[in-house]
Backbone as numpy.savetxt, mean C-alpha at the origin, in Angstrom:
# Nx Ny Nz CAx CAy CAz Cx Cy Cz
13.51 -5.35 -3.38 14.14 -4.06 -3.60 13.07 -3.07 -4.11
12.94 -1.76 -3.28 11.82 -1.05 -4.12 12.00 -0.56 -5.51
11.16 -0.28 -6.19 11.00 0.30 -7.26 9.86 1.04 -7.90
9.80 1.74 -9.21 8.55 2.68 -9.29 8.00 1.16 -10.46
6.34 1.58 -10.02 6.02 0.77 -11.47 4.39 1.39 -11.97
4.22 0.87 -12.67 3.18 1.60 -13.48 1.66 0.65 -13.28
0.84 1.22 -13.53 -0.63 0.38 -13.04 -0.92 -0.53 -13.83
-0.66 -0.86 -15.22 -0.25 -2.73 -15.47 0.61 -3.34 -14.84
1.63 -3.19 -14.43 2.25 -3.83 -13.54 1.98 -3.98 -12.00
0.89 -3.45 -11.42 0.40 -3.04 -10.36 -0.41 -5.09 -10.41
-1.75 -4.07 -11.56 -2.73 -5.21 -11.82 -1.93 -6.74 -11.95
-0.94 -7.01 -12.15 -0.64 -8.32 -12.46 0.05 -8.41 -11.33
0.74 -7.85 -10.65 1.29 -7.98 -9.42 -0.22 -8.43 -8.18
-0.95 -7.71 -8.07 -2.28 -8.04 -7.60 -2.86 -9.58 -7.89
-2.49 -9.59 -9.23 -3.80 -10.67 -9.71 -2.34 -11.75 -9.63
-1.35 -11.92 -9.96 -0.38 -13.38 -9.42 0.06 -13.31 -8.60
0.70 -12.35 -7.68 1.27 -12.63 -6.62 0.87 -12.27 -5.20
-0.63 -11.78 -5.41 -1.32 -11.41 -4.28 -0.41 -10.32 -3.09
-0.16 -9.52 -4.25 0.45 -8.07 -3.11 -0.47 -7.38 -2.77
0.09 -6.81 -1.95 -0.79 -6.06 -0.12 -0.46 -4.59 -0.88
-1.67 -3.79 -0.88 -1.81 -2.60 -1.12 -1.66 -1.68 0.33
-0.42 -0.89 0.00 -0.27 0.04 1.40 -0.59 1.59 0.94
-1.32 2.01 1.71 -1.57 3.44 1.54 -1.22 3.83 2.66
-0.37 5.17 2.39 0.18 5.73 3.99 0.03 7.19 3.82
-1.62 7.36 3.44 -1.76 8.92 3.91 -2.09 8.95 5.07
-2.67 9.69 5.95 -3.50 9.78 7.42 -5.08 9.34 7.20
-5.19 8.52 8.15 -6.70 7.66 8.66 -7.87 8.62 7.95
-7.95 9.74 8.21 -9.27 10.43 7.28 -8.91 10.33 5.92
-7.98 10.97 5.16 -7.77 10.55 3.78 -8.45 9.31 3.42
-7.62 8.44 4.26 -7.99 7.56 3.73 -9.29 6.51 3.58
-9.87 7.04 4.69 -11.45 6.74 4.81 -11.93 7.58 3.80
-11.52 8.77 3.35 -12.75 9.05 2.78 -12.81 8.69 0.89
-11.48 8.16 0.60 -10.74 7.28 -0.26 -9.36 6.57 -0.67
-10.06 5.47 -0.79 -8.52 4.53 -1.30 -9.03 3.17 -2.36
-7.86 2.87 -2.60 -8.36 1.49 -3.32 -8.40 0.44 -2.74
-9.57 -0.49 -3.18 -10.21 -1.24 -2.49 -9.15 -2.71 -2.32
-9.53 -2.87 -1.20 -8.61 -3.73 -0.69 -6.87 -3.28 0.17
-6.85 -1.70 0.26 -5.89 -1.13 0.55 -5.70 -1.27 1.81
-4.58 -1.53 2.74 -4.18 -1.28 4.10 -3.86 -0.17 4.43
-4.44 0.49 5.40 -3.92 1.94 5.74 -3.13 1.84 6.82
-1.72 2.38 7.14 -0.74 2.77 7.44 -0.51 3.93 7.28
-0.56 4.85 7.96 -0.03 6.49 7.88 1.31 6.39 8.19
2.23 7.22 7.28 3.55 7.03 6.69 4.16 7.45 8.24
3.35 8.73 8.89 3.69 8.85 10.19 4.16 7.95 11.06
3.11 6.98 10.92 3.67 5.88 12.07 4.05 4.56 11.62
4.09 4.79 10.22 5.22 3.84 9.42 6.36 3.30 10.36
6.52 2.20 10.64 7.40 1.59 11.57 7.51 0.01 11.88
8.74 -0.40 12.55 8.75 -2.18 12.52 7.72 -2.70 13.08
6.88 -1.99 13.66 5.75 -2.40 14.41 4.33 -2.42 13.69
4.36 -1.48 12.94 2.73 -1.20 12.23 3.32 -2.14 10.82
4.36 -2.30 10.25 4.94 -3.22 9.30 4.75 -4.95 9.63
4.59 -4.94 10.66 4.64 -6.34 11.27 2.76 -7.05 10.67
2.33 -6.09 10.63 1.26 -6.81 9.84 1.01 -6.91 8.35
2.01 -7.24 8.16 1.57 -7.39 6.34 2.53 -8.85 6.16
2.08 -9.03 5.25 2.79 -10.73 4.99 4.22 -10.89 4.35
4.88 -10.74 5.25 6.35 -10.80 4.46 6.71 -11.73 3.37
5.87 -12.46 2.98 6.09 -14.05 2.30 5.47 -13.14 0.54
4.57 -12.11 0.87 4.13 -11.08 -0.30 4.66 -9.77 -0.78
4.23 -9.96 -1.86 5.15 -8.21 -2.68 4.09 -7.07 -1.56
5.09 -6.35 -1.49 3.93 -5.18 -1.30 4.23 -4.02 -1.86
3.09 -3.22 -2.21 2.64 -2.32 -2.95 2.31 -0.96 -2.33
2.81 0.04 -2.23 2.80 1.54 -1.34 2.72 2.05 -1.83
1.72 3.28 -1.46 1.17 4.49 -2.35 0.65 5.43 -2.37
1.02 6.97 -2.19 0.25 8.01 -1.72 -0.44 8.43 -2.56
-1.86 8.85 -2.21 -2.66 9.63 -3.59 -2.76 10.82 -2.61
-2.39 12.00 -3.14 -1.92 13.25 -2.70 -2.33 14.00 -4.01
-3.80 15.08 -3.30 -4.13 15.91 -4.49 -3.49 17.38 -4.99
-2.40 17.09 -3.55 -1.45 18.20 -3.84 -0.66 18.46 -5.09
């Protein structure tokens, strides 16, 4: 079920349960930063198809950094 959580809870989610970091700004954003180890997915083409690669068996973790 989603929910908001805070960056200790991020880090321990990372470090025990090996969740998948999703970033879904657009491909340049995100090349030109993200956090390491992040999957890029642009929210654009967010879909059952570009979703199909992440490990359903793991938490995952989504996140826009927007300097807006």
């Amino acid at each position: 079920m989603p929910h908001d959580i805070d960056i200790e809870e991020i880090r321990e989610v990372l470090a025990r349960e090996g969740a998948q970091l999703v970033e879904v700004l657009p491909n340049k954003e995100y090349e030109e930063e993200h956090l390491p180890g992040a999957i890029n997915i642009p929210l654009k083409s967010l879909d059952e198809n570009s979703a199909a690669q992440l490990n359903r068996d793991a938490p995952v973790i989504v996140y826009c950094h927007d300097y807006q």
